[in-house]
C-alpha positions as CSV (number, residue, x, y, z in Angstrom):
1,X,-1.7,55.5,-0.6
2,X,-3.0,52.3,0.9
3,X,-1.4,50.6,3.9
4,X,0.5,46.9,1.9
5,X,0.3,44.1,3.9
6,X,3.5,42.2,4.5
7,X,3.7,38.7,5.4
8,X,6.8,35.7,6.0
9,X,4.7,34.1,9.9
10,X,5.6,35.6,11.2
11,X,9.8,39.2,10.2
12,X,11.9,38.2,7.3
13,X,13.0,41.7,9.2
14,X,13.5,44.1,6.6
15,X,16.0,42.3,5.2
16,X,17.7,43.8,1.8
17,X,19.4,45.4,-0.9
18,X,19.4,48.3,1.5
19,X,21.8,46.2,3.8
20,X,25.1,48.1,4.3
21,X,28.1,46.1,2.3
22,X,29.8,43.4,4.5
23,X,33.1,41.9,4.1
24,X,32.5,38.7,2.0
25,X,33.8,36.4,5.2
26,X,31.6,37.8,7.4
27,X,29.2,35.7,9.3
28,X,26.4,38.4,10.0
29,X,24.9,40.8,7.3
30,X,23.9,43.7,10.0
31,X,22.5,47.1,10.2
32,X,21.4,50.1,12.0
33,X,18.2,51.9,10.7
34,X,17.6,55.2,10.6
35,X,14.2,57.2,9.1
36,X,17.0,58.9,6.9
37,X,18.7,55.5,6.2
38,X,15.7,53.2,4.5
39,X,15.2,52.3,1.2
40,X,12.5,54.1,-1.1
41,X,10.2,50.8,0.0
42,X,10.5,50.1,3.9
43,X,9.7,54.2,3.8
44,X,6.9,53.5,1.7
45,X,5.8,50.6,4.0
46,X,7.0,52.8,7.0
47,X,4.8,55.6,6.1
48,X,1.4,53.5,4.9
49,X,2.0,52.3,8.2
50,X,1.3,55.6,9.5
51,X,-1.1,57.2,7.2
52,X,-3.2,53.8,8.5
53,X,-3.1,54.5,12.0
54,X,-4.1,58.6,11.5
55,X,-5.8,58.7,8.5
56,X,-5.4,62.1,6.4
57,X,-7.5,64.8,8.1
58,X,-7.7,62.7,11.9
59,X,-6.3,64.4,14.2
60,X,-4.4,61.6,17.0
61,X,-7.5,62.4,19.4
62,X,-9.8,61.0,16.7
63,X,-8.2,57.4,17.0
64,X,-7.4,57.1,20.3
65,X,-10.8,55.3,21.2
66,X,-11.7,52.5,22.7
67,X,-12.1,50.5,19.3
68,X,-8.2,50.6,18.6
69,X,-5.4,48.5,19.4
70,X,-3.2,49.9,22.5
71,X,-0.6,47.7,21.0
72,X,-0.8,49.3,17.7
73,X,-0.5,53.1,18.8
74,X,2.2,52.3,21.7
75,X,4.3,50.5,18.2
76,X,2.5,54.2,16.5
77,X,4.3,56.8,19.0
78,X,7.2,54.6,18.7
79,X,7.1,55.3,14.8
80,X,6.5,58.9,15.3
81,X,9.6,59.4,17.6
82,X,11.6,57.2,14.6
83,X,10.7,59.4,12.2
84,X,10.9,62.4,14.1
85,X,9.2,65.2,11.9
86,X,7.9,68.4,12.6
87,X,4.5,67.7,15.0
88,X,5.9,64.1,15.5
89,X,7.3,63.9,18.9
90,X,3.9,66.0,20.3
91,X,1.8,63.9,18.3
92,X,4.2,60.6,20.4
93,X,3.4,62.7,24.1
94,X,-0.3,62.9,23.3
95,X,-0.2,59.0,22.8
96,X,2.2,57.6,25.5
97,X,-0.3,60.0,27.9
98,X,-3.0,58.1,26.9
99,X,-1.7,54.4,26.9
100,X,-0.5,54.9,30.5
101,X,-3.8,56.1,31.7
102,X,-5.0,52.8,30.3
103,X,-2.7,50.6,32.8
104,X,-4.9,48.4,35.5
105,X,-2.9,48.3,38.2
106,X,-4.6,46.3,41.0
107,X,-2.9,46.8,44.4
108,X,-4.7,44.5,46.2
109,X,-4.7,41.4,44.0
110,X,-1.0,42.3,43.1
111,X,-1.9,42.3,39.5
112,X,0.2,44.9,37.6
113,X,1.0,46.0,34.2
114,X,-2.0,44.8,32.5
115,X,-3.2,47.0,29.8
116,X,-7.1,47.1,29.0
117,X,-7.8,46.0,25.4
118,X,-11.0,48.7,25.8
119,X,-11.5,52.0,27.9
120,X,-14.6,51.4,29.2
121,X,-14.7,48.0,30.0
122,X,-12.7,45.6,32.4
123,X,-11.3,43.9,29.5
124,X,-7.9,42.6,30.0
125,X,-5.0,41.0,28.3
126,X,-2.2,39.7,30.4
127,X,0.1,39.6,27.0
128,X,-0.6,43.3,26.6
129,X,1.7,43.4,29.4
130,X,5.4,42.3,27.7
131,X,4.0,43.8,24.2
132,X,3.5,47.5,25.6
133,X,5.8,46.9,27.8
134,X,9.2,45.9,25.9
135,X,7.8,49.0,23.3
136,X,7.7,51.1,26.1
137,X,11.9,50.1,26.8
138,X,12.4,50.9,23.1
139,X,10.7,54.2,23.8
140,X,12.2,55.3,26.9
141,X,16.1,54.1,26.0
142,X,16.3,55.8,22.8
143,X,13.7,58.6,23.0
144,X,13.8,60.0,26.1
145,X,15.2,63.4,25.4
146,X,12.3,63.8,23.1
147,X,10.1,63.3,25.9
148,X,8.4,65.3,28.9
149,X,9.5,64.7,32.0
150,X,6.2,63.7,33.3
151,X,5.6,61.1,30.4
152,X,9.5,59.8,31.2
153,X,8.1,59.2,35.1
154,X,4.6,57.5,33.8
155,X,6.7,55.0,31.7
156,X,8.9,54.3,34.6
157,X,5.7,53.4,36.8
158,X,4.2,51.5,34.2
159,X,7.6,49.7,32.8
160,X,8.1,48.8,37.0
161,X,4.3,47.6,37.3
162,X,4.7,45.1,34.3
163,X,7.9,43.4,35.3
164,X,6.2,42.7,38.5
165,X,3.1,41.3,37.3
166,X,5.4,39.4,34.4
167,X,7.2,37.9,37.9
168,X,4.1,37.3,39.6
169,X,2.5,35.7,36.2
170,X,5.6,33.7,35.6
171,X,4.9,32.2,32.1
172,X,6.4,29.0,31.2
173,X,9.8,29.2,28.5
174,X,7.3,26.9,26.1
175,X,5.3,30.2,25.7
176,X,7.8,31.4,23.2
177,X,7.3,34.9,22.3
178,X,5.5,36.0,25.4
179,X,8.3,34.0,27.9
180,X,11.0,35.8,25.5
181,X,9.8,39.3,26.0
182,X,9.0,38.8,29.8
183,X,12.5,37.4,30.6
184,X,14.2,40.8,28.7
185,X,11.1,42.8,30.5
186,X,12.4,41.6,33.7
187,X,15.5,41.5,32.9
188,X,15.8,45.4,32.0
189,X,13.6,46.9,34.9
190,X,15.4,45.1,37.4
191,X,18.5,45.9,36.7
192,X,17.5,49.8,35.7
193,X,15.8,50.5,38.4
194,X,18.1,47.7,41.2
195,X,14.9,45.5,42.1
196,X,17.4,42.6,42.0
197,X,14.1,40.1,42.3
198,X,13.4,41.1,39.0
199,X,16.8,40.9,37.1
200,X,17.9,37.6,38.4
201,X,14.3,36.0,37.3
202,X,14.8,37.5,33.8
203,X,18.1,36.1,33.8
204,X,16.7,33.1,34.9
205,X,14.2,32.8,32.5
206,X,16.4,33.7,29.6
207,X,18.4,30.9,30.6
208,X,15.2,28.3,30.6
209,X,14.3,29.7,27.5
210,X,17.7,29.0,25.5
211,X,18.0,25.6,27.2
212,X,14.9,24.5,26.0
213,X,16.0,25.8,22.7
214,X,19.3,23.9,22.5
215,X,17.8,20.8,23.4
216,X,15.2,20.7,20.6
217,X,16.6,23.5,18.1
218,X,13.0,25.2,17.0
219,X,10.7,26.7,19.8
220,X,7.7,25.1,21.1
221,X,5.1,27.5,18.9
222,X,6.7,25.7,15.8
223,X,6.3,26.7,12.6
224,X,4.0,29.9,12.9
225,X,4.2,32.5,10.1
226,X,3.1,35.6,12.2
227,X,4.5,34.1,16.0
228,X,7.8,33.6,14.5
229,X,8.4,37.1,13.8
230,X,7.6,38.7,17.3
231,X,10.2,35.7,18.4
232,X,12.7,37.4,16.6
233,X,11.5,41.1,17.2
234,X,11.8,39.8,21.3
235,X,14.8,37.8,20.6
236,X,16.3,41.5,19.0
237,X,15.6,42.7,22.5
238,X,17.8,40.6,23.9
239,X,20.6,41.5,21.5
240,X,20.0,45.1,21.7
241,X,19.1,46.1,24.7
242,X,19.5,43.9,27.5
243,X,22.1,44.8,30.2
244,X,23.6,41.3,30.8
245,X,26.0,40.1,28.9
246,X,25.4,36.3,29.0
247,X,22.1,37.7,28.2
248,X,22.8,39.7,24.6
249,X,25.3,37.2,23.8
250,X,22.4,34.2,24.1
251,X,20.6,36.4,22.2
252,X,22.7,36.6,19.4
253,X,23.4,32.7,19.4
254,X,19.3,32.5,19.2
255,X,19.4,35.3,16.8
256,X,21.3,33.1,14.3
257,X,20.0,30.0,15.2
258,X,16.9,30.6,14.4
259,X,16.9,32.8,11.7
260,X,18.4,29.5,10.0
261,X,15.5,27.1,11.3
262,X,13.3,29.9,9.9
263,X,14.9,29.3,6.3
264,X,15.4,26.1,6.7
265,X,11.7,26.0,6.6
266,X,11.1,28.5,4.3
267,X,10.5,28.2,0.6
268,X,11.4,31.3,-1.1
269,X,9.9,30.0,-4.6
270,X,6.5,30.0,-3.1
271,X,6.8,32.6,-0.2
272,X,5.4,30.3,1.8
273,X,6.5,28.5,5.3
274,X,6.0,24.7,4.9
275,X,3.5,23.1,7.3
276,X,2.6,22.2,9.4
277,X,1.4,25.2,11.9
278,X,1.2,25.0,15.5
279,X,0.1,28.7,15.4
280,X,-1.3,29.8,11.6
281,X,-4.0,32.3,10.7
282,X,-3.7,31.6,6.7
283,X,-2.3,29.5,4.2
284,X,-0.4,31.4,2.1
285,X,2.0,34.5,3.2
286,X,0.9,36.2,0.1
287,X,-2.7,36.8,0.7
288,X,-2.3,38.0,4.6
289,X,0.1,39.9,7.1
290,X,2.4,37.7,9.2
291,X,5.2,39.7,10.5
292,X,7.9,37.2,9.2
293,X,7.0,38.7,5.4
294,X,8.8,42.5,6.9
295,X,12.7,40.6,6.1
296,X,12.7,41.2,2.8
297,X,13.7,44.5,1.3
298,X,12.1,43.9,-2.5
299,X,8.7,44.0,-3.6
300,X,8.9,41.3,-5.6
301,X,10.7,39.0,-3.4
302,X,8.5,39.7,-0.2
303,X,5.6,38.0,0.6
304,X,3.6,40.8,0.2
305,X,0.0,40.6,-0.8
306,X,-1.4,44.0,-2.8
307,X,-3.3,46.8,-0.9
308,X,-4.4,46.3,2.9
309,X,-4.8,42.7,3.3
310,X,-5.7,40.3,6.0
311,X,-4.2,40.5,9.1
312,X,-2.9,44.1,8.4
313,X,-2.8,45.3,11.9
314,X,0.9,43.3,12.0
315,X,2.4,46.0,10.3
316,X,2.6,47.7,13.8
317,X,6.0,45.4,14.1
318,X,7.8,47.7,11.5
319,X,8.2,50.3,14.5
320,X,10.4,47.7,16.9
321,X,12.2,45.9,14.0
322,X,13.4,49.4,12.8
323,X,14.3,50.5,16.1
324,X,15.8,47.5,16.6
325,X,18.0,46.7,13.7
326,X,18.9,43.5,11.8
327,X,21.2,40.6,12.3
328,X,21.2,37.5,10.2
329,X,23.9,35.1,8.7
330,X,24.5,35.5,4.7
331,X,23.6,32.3,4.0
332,X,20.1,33.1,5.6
333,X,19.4,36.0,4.0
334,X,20.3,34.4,0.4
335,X,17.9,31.6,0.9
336,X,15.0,34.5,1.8
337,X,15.7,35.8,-1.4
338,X,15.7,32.8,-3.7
339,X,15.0,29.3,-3.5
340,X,18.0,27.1,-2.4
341,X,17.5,23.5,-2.5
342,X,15.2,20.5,-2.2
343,X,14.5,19.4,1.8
344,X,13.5,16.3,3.8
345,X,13.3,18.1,7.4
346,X,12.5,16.1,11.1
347,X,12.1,17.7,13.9
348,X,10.8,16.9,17.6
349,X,8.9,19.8,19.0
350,X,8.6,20.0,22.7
351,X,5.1,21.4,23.1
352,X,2.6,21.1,26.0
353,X,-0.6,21.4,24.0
354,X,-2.7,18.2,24.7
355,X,-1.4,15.1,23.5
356,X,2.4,14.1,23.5
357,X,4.9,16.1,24.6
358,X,7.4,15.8,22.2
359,X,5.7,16.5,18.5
360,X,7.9,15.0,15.8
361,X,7.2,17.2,12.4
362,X,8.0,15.9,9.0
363,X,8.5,18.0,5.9
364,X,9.3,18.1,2.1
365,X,10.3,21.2,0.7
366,X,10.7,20.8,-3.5
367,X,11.2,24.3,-5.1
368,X,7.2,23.9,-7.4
369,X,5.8,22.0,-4.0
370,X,5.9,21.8,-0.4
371,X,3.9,19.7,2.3
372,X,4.4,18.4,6.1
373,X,2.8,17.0,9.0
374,X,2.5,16.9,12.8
375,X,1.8,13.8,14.9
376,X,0.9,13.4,18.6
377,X,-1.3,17.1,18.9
378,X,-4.8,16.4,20.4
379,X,-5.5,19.6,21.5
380,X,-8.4,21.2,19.4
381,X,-7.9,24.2,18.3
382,X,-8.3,26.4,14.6
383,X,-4.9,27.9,14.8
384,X,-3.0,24.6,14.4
385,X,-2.7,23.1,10.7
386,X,-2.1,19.5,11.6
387,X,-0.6,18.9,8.1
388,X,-0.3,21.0,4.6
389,X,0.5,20.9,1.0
390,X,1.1,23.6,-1.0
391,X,1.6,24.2,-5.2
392,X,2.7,27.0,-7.6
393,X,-0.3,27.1,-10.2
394,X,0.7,28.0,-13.9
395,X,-0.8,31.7,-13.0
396,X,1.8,32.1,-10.4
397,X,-1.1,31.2,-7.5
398,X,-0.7,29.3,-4.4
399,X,-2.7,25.7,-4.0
400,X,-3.3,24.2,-0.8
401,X,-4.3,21.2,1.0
402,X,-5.4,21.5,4.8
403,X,-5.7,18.7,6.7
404,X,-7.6,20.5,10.4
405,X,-6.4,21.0,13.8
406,X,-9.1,18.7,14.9
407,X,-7.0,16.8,17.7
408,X,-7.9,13.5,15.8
409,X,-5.7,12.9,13.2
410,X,-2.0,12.4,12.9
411,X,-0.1,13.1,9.6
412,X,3.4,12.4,8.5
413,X,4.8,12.4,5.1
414,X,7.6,10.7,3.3
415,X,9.2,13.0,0.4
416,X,6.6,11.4,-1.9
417,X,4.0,10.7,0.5
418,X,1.4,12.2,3.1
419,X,-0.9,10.0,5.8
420,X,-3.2,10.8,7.8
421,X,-3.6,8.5,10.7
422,X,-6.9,8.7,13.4
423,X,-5.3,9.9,16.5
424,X,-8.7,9.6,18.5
425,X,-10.5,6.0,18.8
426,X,-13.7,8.3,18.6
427,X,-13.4,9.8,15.4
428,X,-16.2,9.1,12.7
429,X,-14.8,11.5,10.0
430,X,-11.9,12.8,8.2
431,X,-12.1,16.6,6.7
432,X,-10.3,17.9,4.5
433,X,-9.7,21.4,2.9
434,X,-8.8,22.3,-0.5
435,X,-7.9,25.3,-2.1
436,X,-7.1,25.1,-6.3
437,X,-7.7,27.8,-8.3
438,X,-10.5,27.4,-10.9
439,X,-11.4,23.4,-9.6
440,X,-14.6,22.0,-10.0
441,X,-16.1,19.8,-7.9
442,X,-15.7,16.8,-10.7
443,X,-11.7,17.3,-10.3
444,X,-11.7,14.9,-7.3
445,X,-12.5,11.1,-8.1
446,X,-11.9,8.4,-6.0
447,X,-8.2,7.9,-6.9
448,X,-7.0,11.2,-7.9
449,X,-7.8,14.9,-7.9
450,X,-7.0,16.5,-11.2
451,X,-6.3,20.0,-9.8
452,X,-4.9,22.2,-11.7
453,X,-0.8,22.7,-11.4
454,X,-1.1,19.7,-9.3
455,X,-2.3,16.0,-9.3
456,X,-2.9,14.1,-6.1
457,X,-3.0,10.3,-6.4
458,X,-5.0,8.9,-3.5
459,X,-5.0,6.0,-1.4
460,X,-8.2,5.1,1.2
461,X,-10.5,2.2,1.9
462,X,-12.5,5.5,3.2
463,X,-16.1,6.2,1.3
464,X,-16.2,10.4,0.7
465,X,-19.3,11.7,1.7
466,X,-19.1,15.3,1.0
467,X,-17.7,17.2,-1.6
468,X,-18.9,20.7,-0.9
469,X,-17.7,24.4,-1.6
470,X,-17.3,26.3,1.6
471,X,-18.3,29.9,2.3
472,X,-15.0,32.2,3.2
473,X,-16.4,33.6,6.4
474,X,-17.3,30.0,7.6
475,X,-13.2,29.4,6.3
476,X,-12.3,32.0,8.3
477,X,-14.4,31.1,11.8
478,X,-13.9,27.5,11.4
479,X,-10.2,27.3,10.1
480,X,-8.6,30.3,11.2
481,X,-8.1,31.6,7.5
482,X,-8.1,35.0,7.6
483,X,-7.9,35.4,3.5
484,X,-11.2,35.7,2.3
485,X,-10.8,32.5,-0.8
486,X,-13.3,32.0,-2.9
487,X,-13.7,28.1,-4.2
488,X,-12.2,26.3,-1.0
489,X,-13.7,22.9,-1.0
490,X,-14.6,20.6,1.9
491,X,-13.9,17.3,1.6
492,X,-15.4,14.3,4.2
493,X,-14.8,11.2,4.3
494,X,-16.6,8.4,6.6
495,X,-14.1,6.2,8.8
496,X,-15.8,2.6,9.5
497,X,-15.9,1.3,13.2
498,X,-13.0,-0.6,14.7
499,X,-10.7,0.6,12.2
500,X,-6.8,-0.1,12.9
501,X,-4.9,3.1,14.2
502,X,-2.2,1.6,13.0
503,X,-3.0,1.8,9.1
504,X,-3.5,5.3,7.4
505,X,-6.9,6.8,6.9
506,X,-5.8,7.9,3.6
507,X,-2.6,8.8,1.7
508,X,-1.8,11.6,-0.7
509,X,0.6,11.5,-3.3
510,X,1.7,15.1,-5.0
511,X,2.8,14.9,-8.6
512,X,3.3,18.5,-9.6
């Protein structure tokens, strides 16, 4: 059986039917998993997982080369020890033996815990570090009798070498999901193993990181599908495992926080996050694997695009969120299942990307349409999706509009309206992106685009230059998409010299 992609992004954690009963005033819905204890589908995600990573008739030497992800087959020996089946826990040693081998430790630069993204090259990834690292924790706290002593040593090594180079690397609380898992990583080995330097900088960064979060109330990598469910796989850490208790209990005030900011921005109707995306690597949590898609515990409530889809290597997660376990307020868990109500959102994002740094985001969410923008970003990059609209078609598709991380526009919408401002005096051109099922190229006149499921009434001075079909791997360099769309259109528009920053480029107004 193929491997299904899950996306909503970003954990929607396994979230389900399968959820023990709960007293109707409790707060939390909770549970403990067990391999015995899933549902008929997160075993059938569980083991496609699996089958993925050692294909029938591969033995684990076979794919344990230096083409895989180390990430992927530390999460894979953490599955095997889960599941715990006959040849499981040898299958686990033979892995664990080879990920530690793959450690750089540099004694005389002081750089530790760094695990090489390829075995016979000097290619490194610092993040590798609290990733392998926090799965390592998981591994040796629950697993440990399953374990060789030797292995049990190795992992204490390795686990003590990346708390010190997490120290020495000291990455700032605005780095959400990496700053979360170093603080716990700290956290843990200095207290387990008394390096006191260690546990009071975890501490200390635990405490930076929940400031920063009560202040704003969302993290600084807003609104990103796949980022927002390692946030709350690290933030589970916390919660779980962590020896302090101002720590776990922050974690469980984060925990439910932010599971509410994540449906808060969430519309269940069109499985979809609302843009925009500070960190996005598709439009539409159906088509491609962000972790957040893992919450929900129904195939035809998750965001779960058919067969192996894009960005399937996110599955890995499955392994910590099961180990892990779930926590999340009722209320949450009914608006992943359903949509709730219409939603005007604000929100000021503090972010050190170039440009300001506070961000203020505006949203709509209606339950047939969705779109929001981001103003004061400048820095350039593909991941970012300065602003978004999205539309259920008649054929139960997803349409978008994409408006680039370019670093020279600005976008903010009303709950009628999107603008697009020029952020950059420089700019000569506006771009646009548009995904509608079965358009043509005559949809889009000068003051609306007949699309189908959804007409956009438009507002510009601006002369459109280009109307042109883009080619899905040029999507996929230039924009980040990892779907592979057919019938994307590009859309540019010419922007005259001296015009007034202060008047919008253009304005979009939905009518679905």
């Amino acid at each position: 059986m193929t491997l299904k992609s899950i996306t909503l992004a970003g954990l929607l954690l396994i979230v389900s039917s399968s959820l023990s009963a709960q007293p109707e005033s409790a707060q939390n819905v909770s549970r403990k998993y067990t391999y015995e204890t899933l549902s008929p589908y997160q075993k059938q995600l569980f083991e496609d997982f699996l089958a993925d990573e050692i294909p029938a008739g591969k033995k684990v030497a076979d794919v344990l080369t230096n083409r895989t992800s180390l990430r992927n087959k530390t999460r894979l020996a953490e599955a095997l020890l889960f599941r715990n089946k006959p040849g499981d826990k040898e299958n686990a040693a033979e892995i664990l033996k080879w990920i530690l081998q793959n450690q750089y430790r540099d004694e005389s630069t002081k750089i530790y815990g760094i695990w090489k993204t390829s075995i016979d090259g000097d290619n490194l990834d610092q993040n590798w570090r609290e990733f392998i690292g926090c799965d390592l924790i998981i591994i040796r706290k629950k697993y440990s009798h399953l374990l060789p002593d030797d292995i049990q040593k190795e992992i204490e090594v390795g686990l003590t070498h990346a708390a010190k180079g997490a120290l020495k690397r000291n990455v700032s609380p605005d780095y959400t999901n990496i700053s979360i898992m170093s603080s716990f990583l700290m956290e843990y080995v200095g207290t387990e193993f008394n390096i006191d330097e260690l546990r009071k900088a975890g501490i200390k960064k635990a405490h930076d990181i929940f400031d920063l979060y009560q202040r704003h109330h969302t993290f600084s990598e807003y609104n990103s599908p796949t980022y927002y469910g390692v946030t709350l796989v690290a933030i589970a850490l916390w919660r779980e495992l962590a020896f302090s208790p101002e720590m776990r209990q922050m974690g469980q005030t984060l925990e439910r926080e932010f599971w509410h900011e994540v449906t808060t921005v969430y519309n269940a109707n069109l499985k979809n996050m609302v843009g925009p995306y500070f960190r996005g690597y598709g439009m539409d949590m159906r088509k491609y694997l962000s972790i957040m898609g893992i919450a929900v515990d129904n195939e035809k409530q998750a965001p779960i695009p058919p067969g192996k889809g894009a960005k399937n290597g996110e599955i890995s997660n499955l392994a910590p969120i099961f180990n892990l376990g779930l926590s999340i307020p009722k209320a949450d868990l009914t608006a992943l299942k359903g949509f709730t109500e219409p939603r005007f959102i604000t929100r000021t994002v503090p972010n050190s990307y170039k440009g300001d740094s506070i961000k203020p985001v505006t949203a709509v969410i209606n339950r047939d349409w969705m779109m929001g923008g981001v103003w004061g970003n400048r820095r350039v990059w593909n991941q970012i999706k300065t602003g978004a609209i999205h539309w259920k078609t008649t054929d139960g598709d997803i349409g978008w509009l994409l408006v680039p991380g370019s670093g020279q526009t600005n976008v903010k919408v009303s709950k009628s309206t999107m603008s697009v401002y020029r952020a950059d005096p420089t700019a000569t051109t506006l771009e646009l992106y548009v995904y509608a099922p079965n358009a043509t190229a005559t949809a889009f006149s000068d003051a609306s685009w007949a699309l189908p499921s959804m007409k956009l009434q438009i507002q510009t001075p601006l002369k459109r230059t280009e109307t042109e079909s883009v080619d899905a791997r040029q999507l996929q360099k230039d924009m980040a998409i990892a779907e592979a769309y057919q019938g994307v259109f590009k859309l540019v528009y010419e922007i005259p010299a001296g015009w007034d920053q202060t008047k919008p480029l253009l304005e979009l107004s939905p009518s679905n």
